[in-house]
Each structure stands twice: as C-alpha cells, then as structure tokens.
KOLMAR-231177 format. One record per residue: residue in three letters; x, y, z of N, C-alpha, C, O in turn. Coordinates in steps of 0.2 Angstrom, whole numbers, plus 2048, in hexadecimal, padded with zeros to 3 digits. Layout:
// KOLMAR-231177
+------+------+------+------+-------+-------+-------+------+------+------+------+------+------+
! resn ! n.px ! n.py ! n.pz ! ca.px ! ca.py ! ca.pz ! c.px ! c.py ! c.pz ! o.px ! o.py ! o.pz !
+------+------+------+------+-------+-------+-------+------+------+------+------+------+------+
!  ALA !    X !    Y !    Z !     X !     Y !     Z !    X !    Y !    Z !    X !    Y !    Z !
...
+------+------+------+------+-------+-------+-------+------+------+------+------+------+------+
END
This chain:
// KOLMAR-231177
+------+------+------+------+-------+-------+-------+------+------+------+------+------+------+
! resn ! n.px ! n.py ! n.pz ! ca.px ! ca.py ! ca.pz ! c.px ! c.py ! c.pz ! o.px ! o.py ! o.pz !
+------+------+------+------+-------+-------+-------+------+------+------+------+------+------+
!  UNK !  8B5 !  2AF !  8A3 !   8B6 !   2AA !   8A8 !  8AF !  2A8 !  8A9 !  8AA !  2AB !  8AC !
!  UNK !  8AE !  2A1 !  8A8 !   8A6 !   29F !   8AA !  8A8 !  29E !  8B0 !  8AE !  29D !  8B2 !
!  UNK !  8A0 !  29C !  8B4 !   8A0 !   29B !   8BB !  89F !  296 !  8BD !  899 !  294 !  8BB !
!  UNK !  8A1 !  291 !  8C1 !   8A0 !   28B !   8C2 !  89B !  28C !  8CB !  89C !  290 !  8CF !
!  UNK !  897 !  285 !  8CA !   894 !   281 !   8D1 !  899 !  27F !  8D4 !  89D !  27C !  8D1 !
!  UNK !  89B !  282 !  8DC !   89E !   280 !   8E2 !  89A !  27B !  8E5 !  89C !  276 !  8E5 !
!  UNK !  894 !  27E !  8E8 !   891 !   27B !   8EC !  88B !  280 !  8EC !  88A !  286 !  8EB !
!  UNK !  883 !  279 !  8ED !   87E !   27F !   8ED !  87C !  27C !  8F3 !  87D !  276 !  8F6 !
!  UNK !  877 !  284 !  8F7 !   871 !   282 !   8FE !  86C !  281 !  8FA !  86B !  282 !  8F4 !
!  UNK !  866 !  27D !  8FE !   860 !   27C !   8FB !  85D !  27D !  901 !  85F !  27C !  907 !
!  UNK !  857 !  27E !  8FF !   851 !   27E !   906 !  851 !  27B !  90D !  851 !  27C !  913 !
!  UNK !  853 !  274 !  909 !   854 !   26C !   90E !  859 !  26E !  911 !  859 !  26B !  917 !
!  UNK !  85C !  272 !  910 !   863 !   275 !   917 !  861 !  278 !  919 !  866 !  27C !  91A !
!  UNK !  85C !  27C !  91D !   85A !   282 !   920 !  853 !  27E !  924 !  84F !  27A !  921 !
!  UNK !  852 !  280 !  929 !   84B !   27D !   92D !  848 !  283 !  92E !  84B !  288 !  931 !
!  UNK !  841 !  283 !  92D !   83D !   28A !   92C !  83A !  28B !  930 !  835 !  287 !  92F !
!  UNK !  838 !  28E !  936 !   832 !   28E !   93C !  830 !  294 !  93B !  833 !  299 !  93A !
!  UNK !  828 !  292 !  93C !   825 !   298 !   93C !  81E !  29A !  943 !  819 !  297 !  946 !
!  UNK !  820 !  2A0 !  944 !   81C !   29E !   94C !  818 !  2A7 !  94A !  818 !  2AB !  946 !
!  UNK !  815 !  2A7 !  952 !   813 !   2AD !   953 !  816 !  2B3 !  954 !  81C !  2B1 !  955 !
!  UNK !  816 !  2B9 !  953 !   81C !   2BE !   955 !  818 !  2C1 !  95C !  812 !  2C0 !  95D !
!  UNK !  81C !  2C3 !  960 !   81C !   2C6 !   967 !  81A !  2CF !  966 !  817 !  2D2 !  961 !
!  UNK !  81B !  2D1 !  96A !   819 !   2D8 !   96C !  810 !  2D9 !  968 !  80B !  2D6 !  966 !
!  UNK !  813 !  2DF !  968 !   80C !   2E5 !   967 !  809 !  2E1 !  95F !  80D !  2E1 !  95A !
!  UNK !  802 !  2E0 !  95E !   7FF !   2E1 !   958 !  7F8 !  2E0 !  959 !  7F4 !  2E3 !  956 !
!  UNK !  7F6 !  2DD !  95F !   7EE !   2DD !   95E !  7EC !  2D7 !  95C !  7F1 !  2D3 !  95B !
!  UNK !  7E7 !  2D4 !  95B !   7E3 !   2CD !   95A !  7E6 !  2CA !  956 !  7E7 !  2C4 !  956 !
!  UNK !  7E8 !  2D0 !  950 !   7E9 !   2CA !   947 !  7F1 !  2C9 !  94A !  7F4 !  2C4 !  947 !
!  UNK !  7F4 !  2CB !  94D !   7FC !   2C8 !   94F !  7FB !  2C1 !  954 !  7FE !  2BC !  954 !
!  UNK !  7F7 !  2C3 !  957 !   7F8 !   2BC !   95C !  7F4 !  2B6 !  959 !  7F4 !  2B1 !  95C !
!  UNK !  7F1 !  2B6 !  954 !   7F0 !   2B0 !   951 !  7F2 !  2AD !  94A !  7F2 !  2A7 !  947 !
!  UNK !  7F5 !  2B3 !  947 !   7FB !   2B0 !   942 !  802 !  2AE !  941 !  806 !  2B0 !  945 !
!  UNK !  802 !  2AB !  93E !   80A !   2A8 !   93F !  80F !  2AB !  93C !  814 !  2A7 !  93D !
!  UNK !  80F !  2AF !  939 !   813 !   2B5 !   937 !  81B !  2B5 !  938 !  81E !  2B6 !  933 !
!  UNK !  81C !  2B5 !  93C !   827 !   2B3 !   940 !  828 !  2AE !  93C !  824 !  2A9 !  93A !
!  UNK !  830 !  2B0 !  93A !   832 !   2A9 !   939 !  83A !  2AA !  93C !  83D !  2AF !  93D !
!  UNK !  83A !  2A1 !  93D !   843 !   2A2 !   93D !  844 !  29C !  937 !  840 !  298 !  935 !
!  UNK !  84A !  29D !  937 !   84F !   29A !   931 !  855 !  298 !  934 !  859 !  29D !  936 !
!  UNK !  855 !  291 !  935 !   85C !   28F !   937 !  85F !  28B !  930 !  85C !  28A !  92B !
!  UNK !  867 !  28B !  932 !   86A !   28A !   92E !  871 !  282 !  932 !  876 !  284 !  934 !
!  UNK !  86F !  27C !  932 !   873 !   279 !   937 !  878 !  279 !  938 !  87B !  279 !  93D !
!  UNK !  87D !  278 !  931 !   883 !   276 !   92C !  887 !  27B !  931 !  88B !  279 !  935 !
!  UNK !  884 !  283 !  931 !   889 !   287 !   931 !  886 !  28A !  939 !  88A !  28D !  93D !
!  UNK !  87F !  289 !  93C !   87C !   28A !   943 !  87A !  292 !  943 !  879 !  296 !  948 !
!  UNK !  87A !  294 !  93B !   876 !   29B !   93E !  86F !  29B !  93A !  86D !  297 !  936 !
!  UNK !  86B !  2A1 !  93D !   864 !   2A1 !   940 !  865 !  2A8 !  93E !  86A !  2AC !  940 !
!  UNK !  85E !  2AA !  939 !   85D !   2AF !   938 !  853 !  2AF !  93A !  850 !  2AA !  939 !
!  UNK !  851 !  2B4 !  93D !   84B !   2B6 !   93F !  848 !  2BA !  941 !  84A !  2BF !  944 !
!  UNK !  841 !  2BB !  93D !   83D !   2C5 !   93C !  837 !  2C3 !  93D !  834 !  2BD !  93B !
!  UNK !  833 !  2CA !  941 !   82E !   2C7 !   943 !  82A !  2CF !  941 !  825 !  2D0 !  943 !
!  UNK !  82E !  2D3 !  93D !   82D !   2DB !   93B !  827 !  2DC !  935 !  823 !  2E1 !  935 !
!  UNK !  826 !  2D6 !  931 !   822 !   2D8 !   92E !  81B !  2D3 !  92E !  81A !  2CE !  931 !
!  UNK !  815 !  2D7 !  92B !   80F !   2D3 !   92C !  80E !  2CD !  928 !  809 !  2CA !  929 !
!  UNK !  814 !  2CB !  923 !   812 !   2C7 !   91D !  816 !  2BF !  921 !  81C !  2BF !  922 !
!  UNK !  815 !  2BC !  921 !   81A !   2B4 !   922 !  820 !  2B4 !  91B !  826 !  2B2 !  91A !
!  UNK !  81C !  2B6 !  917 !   821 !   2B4 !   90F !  826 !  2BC !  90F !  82A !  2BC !  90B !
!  UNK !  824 !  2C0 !  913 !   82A !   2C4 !   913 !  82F !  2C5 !  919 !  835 !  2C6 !  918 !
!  UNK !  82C !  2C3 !  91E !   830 !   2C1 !   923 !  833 !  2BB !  923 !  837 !  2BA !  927 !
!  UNK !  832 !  2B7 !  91E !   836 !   2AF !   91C !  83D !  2B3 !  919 !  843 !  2B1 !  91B !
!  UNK !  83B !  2B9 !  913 !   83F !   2BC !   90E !  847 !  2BE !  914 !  84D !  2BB !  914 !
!  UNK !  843 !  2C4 !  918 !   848 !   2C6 !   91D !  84C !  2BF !  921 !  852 !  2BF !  920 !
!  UNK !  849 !  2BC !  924 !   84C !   2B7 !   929 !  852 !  2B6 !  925 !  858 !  2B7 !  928 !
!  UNK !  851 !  2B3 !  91F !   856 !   2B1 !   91A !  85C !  2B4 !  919 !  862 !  2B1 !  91A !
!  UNK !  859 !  2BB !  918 !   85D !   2C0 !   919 !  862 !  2C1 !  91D !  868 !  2C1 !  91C !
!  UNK !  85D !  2C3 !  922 !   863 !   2C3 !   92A !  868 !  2BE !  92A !  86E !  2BF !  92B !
!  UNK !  865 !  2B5 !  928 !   86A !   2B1 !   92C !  86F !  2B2 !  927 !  874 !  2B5 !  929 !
!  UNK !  86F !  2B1 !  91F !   873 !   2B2 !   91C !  879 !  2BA !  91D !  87F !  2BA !  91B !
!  UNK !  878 !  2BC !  91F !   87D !   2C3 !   922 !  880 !  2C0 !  92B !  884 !  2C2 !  92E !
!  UNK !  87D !  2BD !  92B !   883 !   2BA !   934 !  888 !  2B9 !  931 !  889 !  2B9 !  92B !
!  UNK !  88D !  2B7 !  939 !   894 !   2B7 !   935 !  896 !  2B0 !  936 !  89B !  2AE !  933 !
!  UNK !  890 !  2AB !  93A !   891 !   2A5 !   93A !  890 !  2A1 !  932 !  894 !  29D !  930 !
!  UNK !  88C !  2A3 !  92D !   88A !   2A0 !   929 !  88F !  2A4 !  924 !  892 !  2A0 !  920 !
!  UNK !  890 !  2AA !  924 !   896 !   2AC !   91F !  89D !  2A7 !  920 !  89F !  2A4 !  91C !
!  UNK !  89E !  2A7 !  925 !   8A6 !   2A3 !   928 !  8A3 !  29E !  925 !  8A6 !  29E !  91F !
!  UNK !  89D !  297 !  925 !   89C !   293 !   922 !  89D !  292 !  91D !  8A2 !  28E !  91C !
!  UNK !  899 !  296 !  917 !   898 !   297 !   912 !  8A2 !  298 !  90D !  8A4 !  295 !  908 !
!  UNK !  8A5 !  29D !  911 !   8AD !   2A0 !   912 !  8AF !  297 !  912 !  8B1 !  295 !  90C !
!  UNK !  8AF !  294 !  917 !   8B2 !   28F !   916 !  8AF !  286 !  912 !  8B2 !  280 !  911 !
!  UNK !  8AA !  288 !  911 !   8A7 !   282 !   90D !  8AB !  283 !  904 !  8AD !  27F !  900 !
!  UNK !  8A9 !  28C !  904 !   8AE !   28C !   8FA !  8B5 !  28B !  8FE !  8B7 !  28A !  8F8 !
!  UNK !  8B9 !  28B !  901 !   8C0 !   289 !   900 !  8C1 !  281 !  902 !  8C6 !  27E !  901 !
!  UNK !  8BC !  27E !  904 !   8BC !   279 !   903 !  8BB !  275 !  8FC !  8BD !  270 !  8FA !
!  UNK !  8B7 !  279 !  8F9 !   8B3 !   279 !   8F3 !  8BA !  27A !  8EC !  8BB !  276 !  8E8 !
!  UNK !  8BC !  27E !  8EE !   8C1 !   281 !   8E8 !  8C8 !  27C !  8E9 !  8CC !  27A !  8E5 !
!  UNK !  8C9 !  27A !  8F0 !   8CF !   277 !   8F0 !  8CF !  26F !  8F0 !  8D4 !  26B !  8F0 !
!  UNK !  8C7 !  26C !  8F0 !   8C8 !   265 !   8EE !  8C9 !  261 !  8F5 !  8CC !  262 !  8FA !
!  UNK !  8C4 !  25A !  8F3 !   8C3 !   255 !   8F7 !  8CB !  255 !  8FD !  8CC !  256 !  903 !
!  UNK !  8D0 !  253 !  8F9 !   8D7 !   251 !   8FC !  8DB !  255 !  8FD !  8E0 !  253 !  900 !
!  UNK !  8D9 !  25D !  8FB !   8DC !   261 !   901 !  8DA !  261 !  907 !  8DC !  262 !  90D !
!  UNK !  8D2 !  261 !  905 !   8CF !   262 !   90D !  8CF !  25F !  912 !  8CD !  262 !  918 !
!  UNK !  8D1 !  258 !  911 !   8D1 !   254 !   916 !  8D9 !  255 !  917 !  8DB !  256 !  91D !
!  UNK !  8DD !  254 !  914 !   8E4 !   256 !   916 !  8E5 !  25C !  91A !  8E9 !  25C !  91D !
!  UNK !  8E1 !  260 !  919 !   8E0 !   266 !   91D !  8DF !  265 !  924 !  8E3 !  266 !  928 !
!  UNK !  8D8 !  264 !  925 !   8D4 !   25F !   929 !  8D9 !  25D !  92D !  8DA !  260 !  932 !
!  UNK !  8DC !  256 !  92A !   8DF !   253 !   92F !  8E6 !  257 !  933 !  8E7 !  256 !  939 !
!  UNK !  8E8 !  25A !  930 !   8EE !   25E !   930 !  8EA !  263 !  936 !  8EF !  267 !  93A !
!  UNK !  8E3 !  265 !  939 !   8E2 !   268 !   93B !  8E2 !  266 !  943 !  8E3 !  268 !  948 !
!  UNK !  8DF !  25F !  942 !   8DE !   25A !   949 !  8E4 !  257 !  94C !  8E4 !  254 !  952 !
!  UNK !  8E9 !  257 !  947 !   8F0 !   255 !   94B !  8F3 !  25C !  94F !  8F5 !  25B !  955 !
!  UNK !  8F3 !  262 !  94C !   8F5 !   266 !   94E !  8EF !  269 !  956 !  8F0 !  26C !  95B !
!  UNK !  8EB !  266 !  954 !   8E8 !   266 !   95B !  8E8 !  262 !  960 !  8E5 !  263 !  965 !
!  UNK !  8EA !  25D !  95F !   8EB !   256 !   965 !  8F0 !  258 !  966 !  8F0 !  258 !  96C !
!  UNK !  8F6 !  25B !  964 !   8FB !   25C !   967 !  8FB !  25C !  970 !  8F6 !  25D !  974 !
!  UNK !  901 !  25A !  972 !   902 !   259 !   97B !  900 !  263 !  97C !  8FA !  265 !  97D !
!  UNK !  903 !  265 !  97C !   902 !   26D !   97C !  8FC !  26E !  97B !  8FA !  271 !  981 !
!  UNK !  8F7 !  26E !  977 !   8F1 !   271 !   976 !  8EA !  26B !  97A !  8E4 !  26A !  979 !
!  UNK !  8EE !  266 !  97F !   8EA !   264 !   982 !  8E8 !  263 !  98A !  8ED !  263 !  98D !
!  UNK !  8E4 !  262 !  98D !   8E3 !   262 !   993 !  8E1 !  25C !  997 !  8DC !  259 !  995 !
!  UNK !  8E4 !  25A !  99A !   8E2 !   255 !   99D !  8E2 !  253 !  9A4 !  8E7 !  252 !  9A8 !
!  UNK !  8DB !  254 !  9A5 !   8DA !   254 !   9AE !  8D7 !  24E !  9B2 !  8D1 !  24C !  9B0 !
!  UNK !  8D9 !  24C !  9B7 !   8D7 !   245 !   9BA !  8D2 !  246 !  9C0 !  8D5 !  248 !  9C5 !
!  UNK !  8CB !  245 !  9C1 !   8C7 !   248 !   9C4 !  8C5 !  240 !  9CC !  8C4 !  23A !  9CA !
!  UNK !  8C7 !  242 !  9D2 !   8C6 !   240 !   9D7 !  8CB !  238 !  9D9 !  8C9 !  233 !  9DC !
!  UNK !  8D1 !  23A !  9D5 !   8D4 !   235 !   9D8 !  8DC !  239 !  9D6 !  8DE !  23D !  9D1 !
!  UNK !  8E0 !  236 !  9DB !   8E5 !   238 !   9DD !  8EC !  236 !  9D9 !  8F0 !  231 !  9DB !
!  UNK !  8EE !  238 !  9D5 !   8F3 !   236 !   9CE !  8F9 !  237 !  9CF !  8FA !  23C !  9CB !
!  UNK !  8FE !  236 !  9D2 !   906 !   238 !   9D2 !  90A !  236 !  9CC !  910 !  238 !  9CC !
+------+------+------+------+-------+-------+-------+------+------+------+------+------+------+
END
C-alpha cells in the first residue's frame, strides 16, 4: 500500500518567539534569548521550553510539546478526515453542522432593556 500526501504543515504555519527565560541562571540567562514559544493558529496550540541552554534545542522541545496537546492532535484528527473524505463531503458536513445548530432549541435569545410582551 503506498502512502499518499493529505495535507502538509510548514514553518509558515507556526509563529516562533523567542525571548529570555525566567528564574535562576545568572548573568548569561538574563541576556540571552534562549526561551522560545511556538504557536500554532489553525489549531490555537502553544508549545514553550525554557529548560535548556541551547535556543535550537529549546526550538526542538517547544515543537515537541505543542505537537503532543490535545488542541493541535484534535486539529490535526480533524483536518485528515477532512482530508480523506473530500472537498463535498466537508462542506455537506459543515453545513449539516450549522443547521442543526440554529435550530429554535439550541438558541437563545434575550432582549436587553426593553419591555417585550
């Protein structure tokens, strides 16, 4: 069975900050930049390490981390089923999700400073 391309990430999807780290180290910690965080938008998770002295290995872990949340798995979980089941399911899908939520039942609606009988 060969393996096909679903979908790929690329760097461009992840925004990289790197700052100082906190607590205890002494002079060479507070003027290096060493911490990084790693966001990730699509999916809103954030991985961030500030344990090691290297930036390129603290980039490694950040990575690490954010990929192991459970926001960016759930992401990831639903970008391949989107992916495997095709443009017009998804949106058939989609839509099938936003009726069943406008329904009268799942909405509320409240009139704020005026008197409605």
């Amino acid at each position: 069975m060969s393996k096909e391309l679903l979908f790929s990430v690329t760097k461009k999807d992840f925004v990289v900050e790197h700052t100082r780290g906190s607590g205890n180290g002494g002079q060479k910690r507070n003027k290096t930049s060493s911490a990084v965080r790693i966001t990730h938008h699509d999916s809103g998770a954030v991985g961030y390490s500030e344990s090691e002295r290297s930036q390129e290995q603290n980039k490694k872990l950040a990575l690490e981390r954010l990929v192991a949340t459970e926001k960016f798995k759930a992401w990831h979980k639903l970008k391949t089923s989107f992916a495997l089941q095709g443009i017009t399911d998804m949106e058939r899908e989609l839509n099938r999700r936003v009726d069943e939520m406008m329904q009268d039942k799942n909405l509320l609606i409240e009139y704020l400073g005026e008197d409605v009988t």
